[in-house]
N, C-alpha and C positions, 0 to 999 in steps of 0.2 A: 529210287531204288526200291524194288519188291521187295514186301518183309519178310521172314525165314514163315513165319506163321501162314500168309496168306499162301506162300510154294506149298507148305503142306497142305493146308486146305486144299488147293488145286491138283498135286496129286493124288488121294484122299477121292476128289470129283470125278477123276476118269473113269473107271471101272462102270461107274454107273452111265458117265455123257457115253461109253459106247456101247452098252446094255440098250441103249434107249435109240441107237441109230443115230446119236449127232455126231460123233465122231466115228473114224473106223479104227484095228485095231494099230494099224500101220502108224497112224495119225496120233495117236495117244500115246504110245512108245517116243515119236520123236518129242511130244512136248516133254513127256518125261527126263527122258535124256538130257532134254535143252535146260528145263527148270533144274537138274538136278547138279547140272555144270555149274549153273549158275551159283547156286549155293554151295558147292564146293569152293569154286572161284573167292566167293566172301570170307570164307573161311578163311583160305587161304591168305585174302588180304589181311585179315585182321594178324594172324601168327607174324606176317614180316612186321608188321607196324611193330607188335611187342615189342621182338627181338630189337628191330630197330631204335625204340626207347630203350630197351635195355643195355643197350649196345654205347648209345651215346651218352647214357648216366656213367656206367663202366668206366670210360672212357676218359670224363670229366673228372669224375672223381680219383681217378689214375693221376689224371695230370698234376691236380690239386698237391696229392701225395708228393708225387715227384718232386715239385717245387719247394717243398713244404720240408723236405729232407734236406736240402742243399741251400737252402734261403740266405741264413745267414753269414753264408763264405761269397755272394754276392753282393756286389757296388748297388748304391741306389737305382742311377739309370739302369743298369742293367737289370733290377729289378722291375721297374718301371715299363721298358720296354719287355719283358716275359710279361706281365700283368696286360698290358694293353695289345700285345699281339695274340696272346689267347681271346682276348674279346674279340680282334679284329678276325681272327678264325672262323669263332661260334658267327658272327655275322655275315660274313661270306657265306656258309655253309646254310643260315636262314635265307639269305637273299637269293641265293639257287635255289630253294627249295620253292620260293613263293614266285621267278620271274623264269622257272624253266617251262617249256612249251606246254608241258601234261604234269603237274605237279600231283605226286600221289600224298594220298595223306599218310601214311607213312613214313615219306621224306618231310610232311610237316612238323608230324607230333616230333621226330628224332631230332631234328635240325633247332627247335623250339625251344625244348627241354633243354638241348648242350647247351643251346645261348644262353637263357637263365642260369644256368649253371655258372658259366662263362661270366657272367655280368656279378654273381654275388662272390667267385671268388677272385675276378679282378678287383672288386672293389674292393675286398677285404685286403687283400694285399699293397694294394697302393695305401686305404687306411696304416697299416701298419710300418709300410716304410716310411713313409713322411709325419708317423706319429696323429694325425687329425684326431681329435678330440671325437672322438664319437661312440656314445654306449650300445650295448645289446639290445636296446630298446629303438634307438634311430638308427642303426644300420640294417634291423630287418625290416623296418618298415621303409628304409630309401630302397634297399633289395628290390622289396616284394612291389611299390610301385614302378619301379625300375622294370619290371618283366611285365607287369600289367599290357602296353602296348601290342605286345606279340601275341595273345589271346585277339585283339582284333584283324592284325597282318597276317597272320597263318593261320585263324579258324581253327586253331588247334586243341585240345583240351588240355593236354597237359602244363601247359603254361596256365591253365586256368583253374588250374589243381596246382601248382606252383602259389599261386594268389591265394586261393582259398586257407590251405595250408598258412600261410605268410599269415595273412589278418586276423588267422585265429591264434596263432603263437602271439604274436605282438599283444592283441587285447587281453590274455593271460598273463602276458608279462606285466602291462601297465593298468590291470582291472583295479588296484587301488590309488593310484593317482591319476587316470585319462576317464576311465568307467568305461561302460560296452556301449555309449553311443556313438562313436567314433566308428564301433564294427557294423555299426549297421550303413553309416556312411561308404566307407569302404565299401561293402558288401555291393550297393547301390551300384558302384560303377562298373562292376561284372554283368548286372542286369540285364543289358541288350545283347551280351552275346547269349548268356540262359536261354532267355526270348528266343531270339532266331536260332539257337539250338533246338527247343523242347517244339518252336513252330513249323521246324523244316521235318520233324521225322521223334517226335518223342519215345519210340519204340527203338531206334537205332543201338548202338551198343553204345557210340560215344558219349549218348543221352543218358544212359544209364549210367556210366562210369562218373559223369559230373555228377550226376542227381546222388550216389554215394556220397562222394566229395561234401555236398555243400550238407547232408542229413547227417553226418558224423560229424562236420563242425556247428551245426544246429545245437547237436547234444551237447557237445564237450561245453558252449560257450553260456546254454542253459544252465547244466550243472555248479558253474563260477558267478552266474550273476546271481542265483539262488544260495550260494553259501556266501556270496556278500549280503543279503538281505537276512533270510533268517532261515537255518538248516532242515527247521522241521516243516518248511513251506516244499522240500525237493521231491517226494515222492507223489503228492499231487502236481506239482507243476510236471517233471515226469510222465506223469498218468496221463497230462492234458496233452499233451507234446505228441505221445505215441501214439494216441488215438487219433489227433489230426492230420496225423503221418499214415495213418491205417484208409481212414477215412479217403483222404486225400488219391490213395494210390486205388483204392478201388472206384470211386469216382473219373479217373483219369486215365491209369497206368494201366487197367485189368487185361489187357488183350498183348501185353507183354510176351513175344513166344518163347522166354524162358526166363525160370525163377529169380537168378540172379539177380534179372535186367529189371526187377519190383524192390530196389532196395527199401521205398518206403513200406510196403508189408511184412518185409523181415524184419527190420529194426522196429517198426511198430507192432507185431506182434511177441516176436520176440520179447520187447521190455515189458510191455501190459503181461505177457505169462509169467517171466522171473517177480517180478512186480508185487503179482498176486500168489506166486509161493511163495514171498517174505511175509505176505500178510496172514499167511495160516499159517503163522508159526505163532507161539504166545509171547513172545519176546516183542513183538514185532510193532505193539502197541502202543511205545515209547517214541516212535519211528513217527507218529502222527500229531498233528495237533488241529484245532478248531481254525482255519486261513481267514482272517479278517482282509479282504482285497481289498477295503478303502485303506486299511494298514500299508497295503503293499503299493497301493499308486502313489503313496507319499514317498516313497523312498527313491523320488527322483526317476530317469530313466528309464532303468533294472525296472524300478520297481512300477510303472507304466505298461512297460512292456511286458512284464508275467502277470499283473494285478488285474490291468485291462486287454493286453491285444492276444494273447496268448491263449484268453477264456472266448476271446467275441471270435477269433478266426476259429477254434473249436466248435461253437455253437453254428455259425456259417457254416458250417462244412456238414454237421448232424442236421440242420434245416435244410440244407439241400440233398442229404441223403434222403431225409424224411418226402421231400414234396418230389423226388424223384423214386419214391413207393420200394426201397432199395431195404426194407426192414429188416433182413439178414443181418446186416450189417453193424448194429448194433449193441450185437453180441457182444463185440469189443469197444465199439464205439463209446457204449456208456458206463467202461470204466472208470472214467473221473471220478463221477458222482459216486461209486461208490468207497475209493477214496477220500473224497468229499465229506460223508455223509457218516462216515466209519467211526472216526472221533466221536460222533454224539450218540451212538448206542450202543456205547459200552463196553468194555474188554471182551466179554464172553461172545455178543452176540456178532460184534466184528469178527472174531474169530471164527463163528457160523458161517458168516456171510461169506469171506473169505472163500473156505472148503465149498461151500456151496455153489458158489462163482466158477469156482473150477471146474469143480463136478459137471454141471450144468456148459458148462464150456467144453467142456472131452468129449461128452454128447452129441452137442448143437456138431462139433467137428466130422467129427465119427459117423454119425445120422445124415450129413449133405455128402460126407465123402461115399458112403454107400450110396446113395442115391444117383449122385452124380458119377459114379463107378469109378472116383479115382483114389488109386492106392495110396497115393500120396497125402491125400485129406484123413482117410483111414488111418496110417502108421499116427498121422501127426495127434487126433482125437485119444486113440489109445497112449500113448507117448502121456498125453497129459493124466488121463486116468490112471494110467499105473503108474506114472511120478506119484502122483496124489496119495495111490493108496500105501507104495513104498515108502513115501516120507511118513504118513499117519503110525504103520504101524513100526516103523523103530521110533517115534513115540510113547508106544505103548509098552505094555509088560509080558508081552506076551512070548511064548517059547522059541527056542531056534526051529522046533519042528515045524514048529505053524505059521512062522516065517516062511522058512522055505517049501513049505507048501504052496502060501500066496505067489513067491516069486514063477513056482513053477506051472502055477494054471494062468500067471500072468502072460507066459510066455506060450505056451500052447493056446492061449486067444489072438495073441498075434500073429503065431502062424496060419491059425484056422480061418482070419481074418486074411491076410492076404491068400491064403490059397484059394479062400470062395470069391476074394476080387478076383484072380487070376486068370478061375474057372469061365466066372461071367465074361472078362475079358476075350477068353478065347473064344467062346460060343457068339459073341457077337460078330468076333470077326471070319 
């Protein structure tokens, strides 16, 4: 499948392939046409698929209700037989989808999804007519392997956003008695479909939808193993996380033909900016402490895995930035270290650093989105700068008028700012 990016490149190329005699105009109209069906066509595919997951979640969880009202005025078998004939539905309903002649992936993801569905609220149900001993802790985790399978039979994601979802509840629930190496295990056996996903088309949308999936339970399962170790180690492990998440997607992800589809740069810039406006506040001091990592590789798994792999895949990924001459990059990349480094020079000068970083950061933004003439790098540089300078001064003492003075030339830079990208924009084209 062509990607939505390279149709627009190719459209984008005509005007000139028939400026220059390779094409005629006749010739250049029809490929238009043809590339622009095409991308319609995708479109369009993707809107059934939703509807069609949204349709068979709906649906599930209807049924669920249903039973769920009327439960207890039913005999066992008869409950037995409703619990096991909803299963035998959702599989049907899989099995058509994966042995019909042209299976769409929209009849995957939908048909995939209900079965999961299907499977954890027969179980539960049978669980509770026949009484079976079983906690909240082993019943999401027979669940969530119990759906595992269909991620490989249907190629589907959302069974694999099912799983992911699954092993990150479960490791929550049992982080004081199992610990988080259990989730990386689990994790592990999602692997080769990641792989042949991210290898067949890592630009695709389904690509992107898991790569969400697994970098929001990255966070969530970081933030639990670090307040089992020790609380004042979260803002730098945090720090290190986002950056490798930054690093990572511009290394990899950067030819993404839309924003969404770079979850790891939103998430990772995203948290490195909230990050460092906690740090320019005076409060925020308390928030940090000196990270002893031989401290933290003693603390078992957790603590292996933040003390040591969590800093050496950081440093991998800032070395390969580096020896691939990508110095840009950096800008955010070496956050850490200033986290890091923050604890030992002092409340006041942290504080400097902090505002400084920012500063320095709304620029570096502001300065390549001019360059590079896009508006979107421009709003986002100023956004930071005038957060910056709006937080400083309702710190300070200073009057409502001269407040709203700053607010009001903040905002006529903005517009004067998109309206001279605007200009340029136009005159180019």
């Amino acid at each position: 499948m062509i990607r939505k990016g390279n149709i627009q490149w190719l459209l984008n190329e005509l005007p000139g392939l028939v400026g220059q005699g390779i094409l005629t105009a006749g010739q250049a109209e029809s490929l238009r046409r043809y590339y622009a069906s095409c991308s319609a066509s995708s479109g369009r595919r993707w809107l059934l698929t939703l509807f069609g997951i949204l349709g068979a979640v709906l649906v599930g969880f209807g049924i669920i209700l249903l039973l769920a009202h009327n439960w207890e005025q039913l005999s066992r078998p008869v409950r037995a037989g409703l619990s096991l004939s909803l299963l035998l539905f959702g599989q049907v309903m899989a099995g058509q989808a994966v042995f019909r002649p042209a299976p769409t992936g929209g009849l995957r993801e939908a048909s995939s999804a209900f079965l999961v569905l299907a499977v954890g609220a027969s179980l539960a149900l049978i669980t509770q007519t026949y009484h079976f001993a079983a906690d909240a802790e082993t019943f999401t985790l027979t669940w969530t392997l119990l759906g595992l399978p269909l991620v490989y039979t249907h190629a589907a994601v959302m069974p694999a956003l099912f799983y992911l979802a699954g092993i990150s509840t479960w490791s929550l629930m049992t982080i004081e008695t199992v610990g988080p190496s259990w989730y990386w295990l689990l994790l592990a056996l999602l692997t080769p479909s990641l792989a042949s996903l991210f290898r067949r088309d890592r630009y695709q949308a389904r690509a992107a939808v898991m790569l969400w999936g697994l970098a929001i339970s990255l966070l969530i399962l970081c933030g639990v193993m670090v307040g089992e170790l020790k609380e004042e180690y979260l803002l730098l492990m945090y720090a290190l996380l986002c950056a490798a998440f930054y690093l990572a997607d511009a290394l990899w992800f950067e030819e993404a033909p839309t924003f969404w589809q770079r979850p790891l740069k939103l998430l990772g810039v995203g948290g490195i900016v909230i990050m460092a406006f906690v740090l320019s506040f005076d409060w925020s001091a308390g928030l940090l402490s000196g990270v002893e990592f031989l401290e933290l590789v003693r603390g078992g798994v957790a603590g292996i895995l933040l003390g040591a792999g969590l800093p050496l895949l950081f440093a991998a990924l800032a070395a390969l930035t580096v020896l691939r001459r990508r110095f840009g990059l950096l800008a955010f990349g070496l956050f850490p270290f200033f986290v890091w480094f923050g604890p030992m020079t002092g409340k006041g000068l942290m504080w400097l650093f902090a505002n400084g970083y920012l500063f320095a950061l709304g620029l570096i933004i502001l300065v390549t989105g001019a360059r590079q003439r896009q508006i979107g790098k421009v709003n986002g540089g100023m956004l930071i700068l005038g957060s910056l300078i709006v937080l400083r001064f309702f710190d300070s003492d200073l009057s409502f008028v001269a407040k709203g003075i700053v607010f009001i030339l903040l905002g006529l830079g903005f517009l004067a700012a998109n309206m001279i990208m605007l200009r340029r924009k136009g005159g180019d084209s």
